[in-house]
BALOBA-1460 file (C-alpha; in Angstrom, 3 decimals):
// residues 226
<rec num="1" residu="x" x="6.489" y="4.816" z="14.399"/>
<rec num="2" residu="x" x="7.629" y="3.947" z="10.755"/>
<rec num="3" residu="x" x="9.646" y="6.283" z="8.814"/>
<rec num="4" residu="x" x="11.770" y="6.364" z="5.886"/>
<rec num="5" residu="x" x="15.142" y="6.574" z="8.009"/>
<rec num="6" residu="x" x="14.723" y="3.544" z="9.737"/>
<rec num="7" residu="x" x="16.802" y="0.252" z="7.889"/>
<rec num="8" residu="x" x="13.943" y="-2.366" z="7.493"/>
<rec num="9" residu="x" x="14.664" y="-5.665" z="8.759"/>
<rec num="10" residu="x" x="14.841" y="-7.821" z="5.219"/>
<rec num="11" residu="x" x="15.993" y="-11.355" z="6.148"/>
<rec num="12" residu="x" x="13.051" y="-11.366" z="8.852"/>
<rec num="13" residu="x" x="10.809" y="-9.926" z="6.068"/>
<rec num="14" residu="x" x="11.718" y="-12.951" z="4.246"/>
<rec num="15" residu="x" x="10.232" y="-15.066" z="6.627"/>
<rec num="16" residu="x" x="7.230" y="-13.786" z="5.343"/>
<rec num="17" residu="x" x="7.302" y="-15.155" z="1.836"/>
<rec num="18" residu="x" x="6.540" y="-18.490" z="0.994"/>
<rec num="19" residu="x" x="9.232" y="-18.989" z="-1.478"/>
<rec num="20" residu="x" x="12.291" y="-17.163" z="-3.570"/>
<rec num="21" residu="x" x="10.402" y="-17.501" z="-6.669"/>
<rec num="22" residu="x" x="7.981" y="-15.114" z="-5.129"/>
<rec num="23" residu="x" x="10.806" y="-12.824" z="-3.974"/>
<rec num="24" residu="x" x="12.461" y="-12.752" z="-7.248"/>
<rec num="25" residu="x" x="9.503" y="-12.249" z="-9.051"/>
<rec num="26" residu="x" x="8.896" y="-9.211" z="-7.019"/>
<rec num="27" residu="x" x="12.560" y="-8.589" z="-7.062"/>
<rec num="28" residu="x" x="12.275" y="-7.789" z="-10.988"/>
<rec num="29" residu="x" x="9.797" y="-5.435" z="-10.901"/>
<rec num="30" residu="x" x="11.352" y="-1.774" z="-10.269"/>
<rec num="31" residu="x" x="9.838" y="0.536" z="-8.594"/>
<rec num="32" residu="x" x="10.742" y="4.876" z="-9.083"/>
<rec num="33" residu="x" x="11.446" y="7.325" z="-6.864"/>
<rec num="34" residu="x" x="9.791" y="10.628" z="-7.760"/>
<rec num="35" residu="x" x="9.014" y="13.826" z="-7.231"/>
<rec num="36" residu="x" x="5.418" y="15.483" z="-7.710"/>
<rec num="37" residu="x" x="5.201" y="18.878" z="-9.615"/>
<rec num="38" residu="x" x="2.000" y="20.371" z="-8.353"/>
<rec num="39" residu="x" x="2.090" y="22.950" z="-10.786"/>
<rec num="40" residu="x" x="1.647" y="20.377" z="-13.733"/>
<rec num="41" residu="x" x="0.106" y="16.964" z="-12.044"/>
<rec num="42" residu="x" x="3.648" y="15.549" z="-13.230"/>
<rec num="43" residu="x" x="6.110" y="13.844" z="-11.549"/>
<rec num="44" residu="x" x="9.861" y="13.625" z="-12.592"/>
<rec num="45" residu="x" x="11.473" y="10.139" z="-12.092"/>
<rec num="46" residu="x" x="14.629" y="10.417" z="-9.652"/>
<rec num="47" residu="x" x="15.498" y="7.298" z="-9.087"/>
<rec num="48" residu="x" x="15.111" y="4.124" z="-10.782"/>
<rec num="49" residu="x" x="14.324" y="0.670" z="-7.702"/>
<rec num="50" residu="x" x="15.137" y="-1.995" z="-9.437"/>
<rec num="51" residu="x" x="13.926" y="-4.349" z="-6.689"/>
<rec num="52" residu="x" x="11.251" y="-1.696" z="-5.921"/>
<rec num="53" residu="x" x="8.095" y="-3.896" z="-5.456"/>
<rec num="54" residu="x" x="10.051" y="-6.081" z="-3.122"/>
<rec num="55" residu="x" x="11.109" y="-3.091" z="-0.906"/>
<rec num="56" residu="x" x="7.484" y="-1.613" z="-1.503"/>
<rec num="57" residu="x" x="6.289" y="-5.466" z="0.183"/>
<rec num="58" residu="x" x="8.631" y="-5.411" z="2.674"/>
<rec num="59" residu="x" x="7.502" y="-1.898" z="3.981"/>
<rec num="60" residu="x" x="3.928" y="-3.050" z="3.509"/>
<rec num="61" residu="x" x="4.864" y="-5.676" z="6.199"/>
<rec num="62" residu="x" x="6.363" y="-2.918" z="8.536"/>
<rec num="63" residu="x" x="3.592" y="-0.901" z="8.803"/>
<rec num="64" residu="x" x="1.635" y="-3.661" z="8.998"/>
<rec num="65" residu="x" x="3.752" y="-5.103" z="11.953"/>
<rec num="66" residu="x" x="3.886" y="-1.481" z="13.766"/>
<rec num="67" residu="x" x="-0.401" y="-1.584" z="13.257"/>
<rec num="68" residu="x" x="-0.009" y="-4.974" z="14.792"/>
<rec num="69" residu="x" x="1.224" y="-3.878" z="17.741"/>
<rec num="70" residu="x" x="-1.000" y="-1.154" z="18.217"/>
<rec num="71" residu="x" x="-4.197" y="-3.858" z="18.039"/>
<rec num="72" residu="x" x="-5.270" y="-3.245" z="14.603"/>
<rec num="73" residu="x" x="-6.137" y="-6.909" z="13.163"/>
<rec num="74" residu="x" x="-8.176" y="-7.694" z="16.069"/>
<rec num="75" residu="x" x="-10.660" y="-4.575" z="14.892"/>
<rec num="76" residu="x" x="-10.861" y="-5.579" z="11.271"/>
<rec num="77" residu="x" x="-12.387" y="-8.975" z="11.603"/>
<rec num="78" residu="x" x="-9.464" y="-10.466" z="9.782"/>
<rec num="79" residu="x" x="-6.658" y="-12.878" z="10.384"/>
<rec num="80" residu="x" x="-3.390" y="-11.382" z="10.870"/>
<rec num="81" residu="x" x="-2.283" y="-14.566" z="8.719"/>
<rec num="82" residu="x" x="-4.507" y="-13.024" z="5.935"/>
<rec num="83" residu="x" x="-3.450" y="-9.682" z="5.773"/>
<rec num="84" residu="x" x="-0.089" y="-10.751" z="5.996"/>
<rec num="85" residu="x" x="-1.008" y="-12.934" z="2.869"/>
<rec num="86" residu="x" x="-2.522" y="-10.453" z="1.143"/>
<rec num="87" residu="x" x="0.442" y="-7.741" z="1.420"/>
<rec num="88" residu="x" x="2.689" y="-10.046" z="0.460"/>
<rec num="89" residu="x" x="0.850" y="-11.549" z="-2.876"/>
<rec num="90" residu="x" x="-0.922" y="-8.009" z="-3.878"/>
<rec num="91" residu="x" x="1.445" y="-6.796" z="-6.380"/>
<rec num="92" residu="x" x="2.992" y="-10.408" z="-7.878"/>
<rec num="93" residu="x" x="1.112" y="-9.425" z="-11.113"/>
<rec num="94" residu="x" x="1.957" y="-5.724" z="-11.780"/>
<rec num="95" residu="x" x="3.762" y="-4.529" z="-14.923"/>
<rec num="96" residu="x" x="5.938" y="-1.674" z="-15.216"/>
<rec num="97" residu="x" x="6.896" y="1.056" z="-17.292"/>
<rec num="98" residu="x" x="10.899" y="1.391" z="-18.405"/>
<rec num="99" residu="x" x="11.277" y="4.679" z="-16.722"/>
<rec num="100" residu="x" x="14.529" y="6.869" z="-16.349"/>
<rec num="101" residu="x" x="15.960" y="9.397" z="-14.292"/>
<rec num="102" residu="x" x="15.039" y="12.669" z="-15.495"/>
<rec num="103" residu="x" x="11.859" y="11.776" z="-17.211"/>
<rec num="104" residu="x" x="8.538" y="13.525" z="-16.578"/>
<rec num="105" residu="x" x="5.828" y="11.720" z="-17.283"/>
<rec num="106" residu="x" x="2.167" y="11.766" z="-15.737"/>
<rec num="107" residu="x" x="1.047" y="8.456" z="-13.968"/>
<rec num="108" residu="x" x="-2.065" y="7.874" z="-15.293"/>
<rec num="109" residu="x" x="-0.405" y="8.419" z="-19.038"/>
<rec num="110" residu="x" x="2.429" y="5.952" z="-18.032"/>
<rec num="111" residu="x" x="1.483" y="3.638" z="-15.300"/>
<rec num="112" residu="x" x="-1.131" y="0.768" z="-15.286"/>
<rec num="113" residu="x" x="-4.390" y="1.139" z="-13.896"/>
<rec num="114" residu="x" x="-4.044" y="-0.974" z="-10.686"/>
<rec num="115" residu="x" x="-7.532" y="-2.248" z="-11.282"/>
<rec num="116" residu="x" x="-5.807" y="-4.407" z="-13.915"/>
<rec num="117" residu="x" x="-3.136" y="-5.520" z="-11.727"/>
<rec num="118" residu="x" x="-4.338" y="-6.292" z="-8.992"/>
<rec num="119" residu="x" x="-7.005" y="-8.700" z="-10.810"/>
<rec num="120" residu="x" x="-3.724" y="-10.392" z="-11.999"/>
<rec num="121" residu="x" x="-2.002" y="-10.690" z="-8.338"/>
<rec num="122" residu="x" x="-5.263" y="-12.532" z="-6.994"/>
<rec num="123" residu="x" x="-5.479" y="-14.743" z="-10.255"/>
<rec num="124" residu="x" x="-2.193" y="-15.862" z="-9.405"/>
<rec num="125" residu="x" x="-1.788" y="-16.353" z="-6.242"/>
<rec num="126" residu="x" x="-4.997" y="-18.074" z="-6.375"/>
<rec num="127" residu="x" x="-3.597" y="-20.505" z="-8.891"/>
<rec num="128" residu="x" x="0.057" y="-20.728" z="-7.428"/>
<rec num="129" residu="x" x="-0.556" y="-20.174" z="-3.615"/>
<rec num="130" residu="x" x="-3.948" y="-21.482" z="-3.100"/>
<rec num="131" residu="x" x="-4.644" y="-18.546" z="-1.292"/>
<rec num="132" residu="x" x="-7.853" y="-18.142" z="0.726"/>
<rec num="133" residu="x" x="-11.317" y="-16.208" z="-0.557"/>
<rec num="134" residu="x" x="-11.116" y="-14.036" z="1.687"/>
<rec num="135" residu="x" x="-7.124" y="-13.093" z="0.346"/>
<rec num="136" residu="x" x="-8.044" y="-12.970" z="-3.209"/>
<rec num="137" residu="x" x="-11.105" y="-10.682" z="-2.541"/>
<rec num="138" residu="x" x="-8.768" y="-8.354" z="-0.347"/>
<rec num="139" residu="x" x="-6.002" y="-8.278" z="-3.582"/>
<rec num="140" residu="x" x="-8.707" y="-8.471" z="-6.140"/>
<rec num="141" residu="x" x="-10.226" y="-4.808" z="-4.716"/>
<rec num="142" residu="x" x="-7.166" y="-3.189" z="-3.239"/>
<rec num="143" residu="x" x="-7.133" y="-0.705" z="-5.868"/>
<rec num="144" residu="x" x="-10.767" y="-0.079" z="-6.503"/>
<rec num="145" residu="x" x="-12.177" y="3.417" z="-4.921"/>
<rec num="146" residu="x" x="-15.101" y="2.358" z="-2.551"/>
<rec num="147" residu="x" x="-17.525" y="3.519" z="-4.778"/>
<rec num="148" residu="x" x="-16.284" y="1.273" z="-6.950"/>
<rec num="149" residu="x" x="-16.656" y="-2.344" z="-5.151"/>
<rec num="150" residu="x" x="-20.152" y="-4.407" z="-6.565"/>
<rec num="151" residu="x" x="-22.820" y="-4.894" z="-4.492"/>
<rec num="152" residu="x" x="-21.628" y="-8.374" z="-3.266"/>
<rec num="153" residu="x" x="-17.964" y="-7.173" z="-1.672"/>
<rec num="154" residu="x" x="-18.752" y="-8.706" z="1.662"/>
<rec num="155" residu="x" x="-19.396" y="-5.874" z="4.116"/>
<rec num="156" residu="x" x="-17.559" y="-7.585" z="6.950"/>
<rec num="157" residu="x" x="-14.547" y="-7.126" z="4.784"/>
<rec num="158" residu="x" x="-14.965" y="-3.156" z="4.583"/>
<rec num="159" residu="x" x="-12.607" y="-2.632" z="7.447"/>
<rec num="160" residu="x" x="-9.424" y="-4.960" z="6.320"/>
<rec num="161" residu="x" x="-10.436" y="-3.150" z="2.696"/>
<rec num="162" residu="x" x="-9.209" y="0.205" z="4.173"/>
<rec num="163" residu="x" x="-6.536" y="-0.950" z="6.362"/>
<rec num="164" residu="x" x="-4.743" y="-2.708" z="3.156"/>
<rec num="165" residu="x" x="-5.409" y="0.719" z="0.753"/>
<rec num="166" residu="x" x="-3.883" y="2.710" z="3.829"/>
<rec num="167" residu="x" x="-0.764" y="0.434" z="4.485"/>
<rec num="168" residu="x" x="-0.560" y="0.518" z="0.301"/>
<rec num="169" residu="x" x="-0.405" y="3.483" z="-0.015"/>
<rec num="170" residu="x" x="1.902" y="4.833" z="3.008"/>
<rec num="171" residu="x" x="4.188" y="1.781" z="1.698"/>
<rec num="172" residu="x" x="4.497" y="3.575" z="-1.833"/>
<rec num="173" residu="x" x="4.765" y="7.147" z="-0.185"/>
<rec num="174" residu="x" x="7.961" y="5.566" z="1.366"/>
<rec num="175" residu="x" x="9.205" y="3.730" z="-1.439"/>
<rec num="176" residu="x" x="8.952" y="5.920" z="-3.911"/>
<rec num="177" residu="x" x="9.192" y="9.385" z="-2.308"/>
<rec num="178" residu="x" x="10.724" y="8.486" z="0.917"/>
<rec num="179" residu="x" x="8.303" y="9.218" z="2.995"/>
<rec num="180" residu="x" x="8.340" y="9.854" z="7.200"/>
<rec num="181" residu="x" x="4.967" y="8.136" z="8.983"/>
<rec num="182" residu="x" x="3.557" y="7.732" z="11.823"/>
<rec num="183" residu="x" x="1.012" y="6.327" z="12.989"/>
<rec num="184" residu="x" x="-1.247" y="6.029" z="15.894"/>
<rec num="185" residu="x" x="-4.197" y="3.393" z="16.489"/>
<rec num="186" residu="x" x="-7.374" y="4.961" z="18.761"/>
<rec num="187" residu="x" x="-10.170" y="2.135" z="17.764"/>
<rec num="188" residu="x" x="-10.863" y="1.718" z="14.414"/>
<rec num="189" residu="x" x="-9.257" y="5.184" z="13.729"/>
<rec num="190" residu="x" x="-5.776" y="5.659" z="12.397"/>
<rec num="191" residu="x" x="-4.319" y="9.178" z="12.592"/>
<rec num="192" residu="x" x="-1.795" y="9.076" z="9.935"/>
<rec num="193" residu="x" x="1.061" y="12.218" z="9.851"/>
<rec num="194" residu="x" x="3.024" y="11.895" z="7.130"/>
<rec num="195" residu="x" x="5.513" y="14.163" z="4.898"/>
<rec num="196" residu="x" x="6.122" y="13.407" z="1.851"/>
<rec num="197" residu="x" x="6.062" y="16.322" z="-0.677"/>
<rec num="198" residu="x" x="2.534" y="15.505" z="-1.868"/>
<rec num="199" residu="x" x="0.270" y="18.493" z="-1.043"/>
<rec num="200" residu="x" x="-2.489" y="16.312" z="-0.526"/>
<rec num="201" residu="x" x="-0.962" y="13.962" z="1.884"/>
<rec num="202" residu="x" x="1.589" y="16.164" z="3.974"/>
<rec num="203" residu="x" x="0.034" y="16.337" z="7.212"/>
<rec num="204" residu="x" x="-1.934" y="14.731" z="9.923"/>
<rec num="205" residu="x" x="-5.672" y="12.571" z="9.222"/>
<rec num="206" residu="x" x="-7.424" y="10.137" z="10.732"/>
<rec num="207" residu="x" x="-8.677" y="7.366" z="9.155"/>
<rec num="208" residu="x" x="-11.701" y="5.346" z="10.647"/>
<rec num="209" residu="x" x="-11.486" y="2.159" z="9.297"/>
<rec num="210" residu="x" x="-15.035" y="1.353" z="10.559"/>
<rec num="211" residu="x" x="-17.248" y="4.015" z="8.731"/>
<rec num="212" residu="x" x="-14.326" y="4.844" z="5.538"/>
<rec num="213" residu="x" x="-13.962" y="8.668" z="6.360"/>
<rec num="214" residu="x" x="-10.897" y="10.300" z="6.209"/>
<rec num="215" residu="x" x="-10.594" y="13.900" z="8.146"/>
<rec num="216" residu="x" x="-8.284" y="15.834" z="8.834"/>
<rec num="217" residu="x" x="-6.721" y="15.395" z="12.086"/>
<rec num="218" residu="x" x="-7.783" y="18.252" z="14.817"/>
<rec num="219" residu="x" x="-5.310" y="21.378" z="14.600"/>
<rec num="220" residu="x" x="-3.142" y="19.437" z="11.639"/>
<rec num="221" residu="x" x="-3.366" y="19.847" z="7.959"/>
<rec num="222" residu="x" x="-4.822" y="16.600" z="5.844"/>
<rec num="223" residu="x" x="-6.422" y="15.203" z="3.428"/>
<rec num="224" residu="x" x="-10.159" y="14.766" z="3.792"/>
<rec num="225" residu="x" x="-12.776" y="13.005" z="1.570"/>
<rec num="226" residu="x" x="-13.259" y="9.064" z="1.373"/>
């Protein structure tokens, strides 16, 4: 289990990244805590991260490391190596807003579309890390809906393509909202409780990395959809 009380580890996180430039890059891009206003699709910034996409990687790694355990890169068909790789390099290229406490804003009015920067984090960890295809694809698509991917996305990589949006995306629910999670592996399914103060994501759901649906988990409230 993963939540938003435990300390994480950041010197053995560390071993994870190639270099400091990579950790100070990541270092200088802030990250906000927030809190969602359902009644307006708003959220009002409460705290301004200014290491926030390094904190948002080093979670990444946790969750991926408590998944780990559980026996989820053996389903996926990927390396542990590579997802590691791609957590680490899949935000190197975003761009923030300047953001302060107090402010309401709406994140699609304010935020980039992570289509763009994710395209930018495979570009250059391509170029600077020499990072493998199968990396760059994962980074390159991370942000894409699955409706979304072309026609050549290798199906093979369906599986890891979940597992990174779900660690993503728990990773930013704890970051920026300070989110509890926990998770449990059954096969290819994750069932994922987590509070966070988002109406659509407080809850339980299962995730089944193999087919893409998301349900909600039996007796618990979730989201559902793909």
């Amino acid at each position: 289990m993963l939540s938003s009380a435990m300390q994480p580890n950041l010197a053995l996180a560390r071993l994870f990244f190639p270099d400091r430039t990579l950790e100070e890059r990541l270092r200088s891009i802030p990250e906000y805590t927030d809190e969602y206003q359902p009644h307006t699709g708003e959220i009002v910034i409460t705290g301004v991260i200014a290491d926030g996409c390094y904190q948002h990687v080093v979670n990444c790694l946790h969750l991926l490391a408590d998944l780990d355990q559980q026996g989820i890169p053996a389903l996926v068909g990927v390396k542990r190596k590579s997802l590691v790789e791609t957590l680490v390099f899949h935000d190197m290229g975003k761009i923030q807003p300047r953001l302060a406490v107090e402010d309401r804003v709406r994140p699609a009015d304010v935020f980039e579309d992570g289509r763009r920067h994710a395209a930018r984090s495979a570009a250059f960890a391509a170029r600077d890390y020499r990072i493998s295809d199968t990396v760059a694809t994962l980074i390159r698509y991370h942000h894409h809906e699955e409706e979304e991917l072309p026609a050549t996305f290798p199906a093979q990589l369906k599986p890891a393509y979940r597992l990174v949006r779900l660690v993503d995306g728990l990773s930013a629910a704890i970051t920026r909202r300070g989110a509890c999670v926990r998770l449990e592996v059954r096969g290819y399914e994750i069932i994922v409780c987590e509070k966070n103060g988002h109406p659509g994501y407080d809850g339980c759901r299962v995730v089944d990395l193999l087919s893409g649906i998301v349900r909600a988990a039996e007796g618990k409230r979730g989201k559902e959809g793909r």
